[in-house]
C-alpha positions as CSV (number, residue, x, y, z in Angstrom):
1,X,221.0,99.6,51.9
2,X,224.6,99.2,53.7
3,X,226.9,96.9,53.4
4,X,228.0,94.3,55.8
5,X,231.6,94.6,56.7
6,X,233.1,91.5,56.6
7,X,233.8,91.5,60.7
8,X,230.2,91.7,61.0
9,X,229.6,88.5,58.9
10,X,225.6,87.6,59.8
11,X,224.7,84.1,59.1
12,X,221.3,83.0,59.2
13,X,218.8,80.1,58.4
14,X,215.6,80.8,56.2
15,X,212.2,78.5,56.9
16,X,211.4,78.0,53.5
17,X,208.3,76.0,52.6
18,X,209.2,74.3,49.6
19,X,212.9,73.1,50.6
20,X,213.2,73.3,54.5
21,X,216.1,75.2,55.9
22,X,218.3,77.2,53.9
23,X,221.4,78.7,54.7
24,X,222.4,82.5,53.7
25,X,224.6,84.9,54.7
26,X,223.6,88.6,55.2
27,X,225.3,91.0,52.6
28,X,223.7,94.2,52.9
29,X,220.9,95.6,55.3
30,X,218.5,98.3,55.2
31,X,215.6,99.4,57.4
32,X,212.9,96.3,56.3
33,X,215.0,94.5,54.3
34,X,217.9,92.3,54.2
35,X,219.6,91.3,51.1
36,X,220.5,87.8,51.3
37,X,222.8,85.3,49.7
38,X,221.7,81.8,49.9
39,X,224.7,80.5,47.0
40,X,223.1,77.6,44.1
41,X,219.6,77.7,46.2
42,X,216.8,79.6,44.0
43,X,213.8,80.9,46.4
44,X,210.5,81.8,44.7
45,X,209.4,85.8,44.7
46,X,207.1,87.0,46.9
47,X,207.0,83.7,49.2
48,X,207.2,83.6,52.8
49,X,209.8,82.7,54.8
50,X,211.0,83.0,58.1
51,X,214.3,84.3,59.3
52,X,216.1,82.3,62.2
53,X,219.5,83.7,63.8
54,X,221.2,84.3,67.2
55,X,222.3,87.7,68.2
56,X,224.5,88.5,70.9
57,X,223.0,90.8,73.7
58,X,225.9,91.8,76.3
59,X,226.8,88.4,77.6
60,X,223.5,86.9,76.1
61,X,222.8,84.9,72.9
62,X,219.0,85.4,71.9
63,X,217.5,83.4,69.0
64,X,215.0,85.4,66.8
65,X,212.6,84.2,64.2
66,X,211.5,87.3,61.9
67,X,208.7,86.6,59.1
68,X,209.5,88.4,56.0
69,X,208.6,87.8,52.3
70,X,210.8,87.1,49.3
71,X,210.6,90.9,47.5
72,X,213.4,89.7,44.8
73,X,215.8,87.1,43.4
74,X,218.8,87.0,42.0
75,X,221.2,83.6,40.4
76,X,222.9,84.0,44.3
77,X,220.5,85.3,46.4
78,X,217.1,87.6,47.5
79,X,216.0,90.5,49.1
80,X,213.9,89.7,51.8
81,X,211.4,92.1,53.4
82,X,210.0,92.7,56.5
83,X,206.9,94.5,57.6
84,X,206.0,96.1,60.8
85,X,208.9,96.7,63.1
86,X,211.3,93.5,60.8
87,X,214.9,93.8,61.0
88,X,214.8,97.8,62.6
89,X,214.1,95.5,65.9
90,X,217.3,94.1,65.4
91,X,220.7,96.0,66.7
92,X,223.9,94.6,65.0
């Protein structure tokens, strides 16, 4: 996995089941996964969630909702995985 510099700061919204929306912040990304901290908010291992954020495309802001499951947990965060093409269809 590589770090997010702190320029590249990626905020994003989880849909998850049991509380709603949660906020994160990306802190480190890999090719299906996305390590995520979401601060006091504990999510549940292996759920499902879905990730909502807004990506700038030339002059263009897209919104994109990515399924992924909960593959980890930590006091601060997850790592969230994605299957088929996941986060590799993203371009930050």
């Amino acid at each position: 996995m590589s770090p997010i510099k702190p320029s590249q700061t990626i905020h994003l919204i989880l849909k998850y089941g049991p509380l709603g929306l949660v906020r994160a912040t990306a802190s480190c990304c890999g090719p299906n996964s996305l390590l995520v901290d979401t601060g006091r908010v504990s999510l549940t291992e292996n759920s499902e969630v879905e990730v909502v954020l807004t990506v700038r495309r030339g002059q263009l802001l897209e919104s994109l909702c990515l399924p992924a499951r909960i593959g980890g947990c930590s006091e601060t965060g997850a790592q969230l995985t994605f299957s088929g093409s996941g986060i590799s269809a993203l371009t930050i």
